[in-house]
C-alpha positions in Angstrom: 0.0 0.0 0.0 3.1 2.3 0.5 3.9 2.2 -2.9 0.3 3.8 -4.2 0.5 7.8 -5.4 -2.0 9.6 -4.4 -4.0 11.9 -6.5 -4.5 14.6 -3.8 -1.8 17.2 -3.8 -2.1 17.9 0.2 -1.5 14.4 0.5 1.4 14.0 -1.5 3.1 17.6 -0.1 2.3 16.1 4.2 4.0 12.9 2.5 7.3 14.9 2.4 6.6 17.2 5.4 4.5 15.3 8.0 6.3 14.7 11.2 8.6 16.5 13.4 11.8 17.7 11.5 11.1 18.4 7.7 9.0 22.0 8.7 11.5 22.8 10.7 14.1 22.2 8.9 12.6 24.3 6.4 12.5 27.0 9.3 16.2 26.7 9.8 17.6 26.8 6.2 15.3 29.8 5.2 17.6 32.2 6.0 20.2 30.9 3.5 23.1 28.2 3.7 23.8 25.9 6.7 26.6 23.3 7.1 25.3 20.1 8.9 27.1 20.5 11.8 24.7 24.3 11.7 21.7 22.5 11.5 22.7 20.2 14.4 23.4 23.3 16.7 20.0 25.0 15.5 17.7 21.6 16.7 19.9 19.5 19.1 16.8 17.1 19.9 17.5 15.4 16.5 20.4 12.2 16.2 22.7 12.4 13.8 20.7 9.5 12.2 17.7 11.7 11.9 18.6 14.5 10.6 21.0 12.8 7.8 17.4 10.8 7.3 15.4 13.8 7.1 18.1 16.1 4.9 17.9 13.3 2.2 14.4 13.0 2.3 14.2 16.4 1.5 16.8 16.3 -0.9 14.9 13.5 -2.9 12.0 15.5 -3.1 13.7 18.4 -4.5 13.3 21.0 -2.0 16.8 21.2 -0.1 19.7 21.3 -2.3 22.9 19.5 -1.2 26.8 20.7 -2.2 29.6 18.3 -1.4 33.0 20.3 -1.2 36.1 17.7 -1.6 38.7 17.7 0.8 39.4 16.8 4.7 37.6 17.0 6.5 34.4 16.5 3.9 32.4 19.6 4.0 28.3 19.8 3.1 25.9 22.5 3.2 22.9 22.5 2.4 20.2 25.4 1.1 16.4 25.6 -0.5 15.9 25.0 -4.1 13.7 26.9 -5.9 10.8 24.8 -4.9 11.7 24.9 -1.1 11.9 28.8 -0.9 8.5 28.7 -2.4 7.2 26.8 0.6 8.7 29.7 3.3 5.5 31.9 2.8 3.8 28.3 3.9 6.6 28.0 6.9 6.3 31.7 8.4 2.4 31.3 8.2 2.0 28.3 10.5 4.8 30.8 12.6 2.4 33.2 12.3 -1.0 31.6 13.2 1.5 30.1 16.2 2.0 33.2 17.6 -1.5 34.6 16.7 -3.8 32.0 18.0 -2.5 32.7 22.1 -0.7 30.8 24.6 -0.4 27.0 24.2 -2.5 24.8 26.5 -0.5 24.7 30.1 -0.6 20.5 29.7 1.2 20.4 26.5 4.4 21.3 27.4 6.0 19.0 24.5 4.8 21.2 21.9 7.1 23.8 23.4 10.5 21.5 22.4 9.5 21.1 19.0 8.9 25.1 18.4 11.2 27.2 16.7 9.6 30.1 18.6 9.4 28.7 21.9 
């Protein structure tokens, strides 16, 4: 069943960015270029694992853009493609209506780790 496309755009975009890390990546590499070590330092609740996971996920769908540079040690940084800065107005939004729509509920403290504004 994994392997079936759906028809429904929304669908097929929360495909690529349901779950904790891809929006926020997003969030992070907005602002232009970051090495991964960068993007470790920004979010240190993700492994090493998870964010390599996540970057590449991203990569394959064509929104981040990755640049090896040769020599030691390896360096990588990573930056929106086109079709990732066009999802920022999307990113800042749900920032937005965050910040708009009042405190968060006193018992959901967890939600509080996982915002870039909070």
């Amino acid at each position: 069943m994994k392997d079936l496309v759906s028809r429904c755009p929304i669908e097929e975009v929360m495909q690529v960015l349901s779950g904790r890390w891809p929006t926020l990546l997003l969030y992070y590499l907005k602002d232009g270029t970051k090495r991964f070590g960068d993007l470790r330092r920004d979010n240190p609740a993700i492994s090493h694992k998870m964010l390599a996971l996540e970057l590449r996920k991203l990569e394959d769908a064509g929104i981040v853009h990755r640049t090896e540079f040769q020599g030691y040690p390896l360096r990588v940084e990573y930056d929106l493609t086109p079709a990732g800065n066009s999802l920022v107005p999307l990113i800042d939004a749900l920032g937005d209506w965050w910040e708009m729509s009042g405190s968060m509920p006193e018992d959901d403290s967890r939600l509080a780790l996982a915002s870039p504004h909070g």
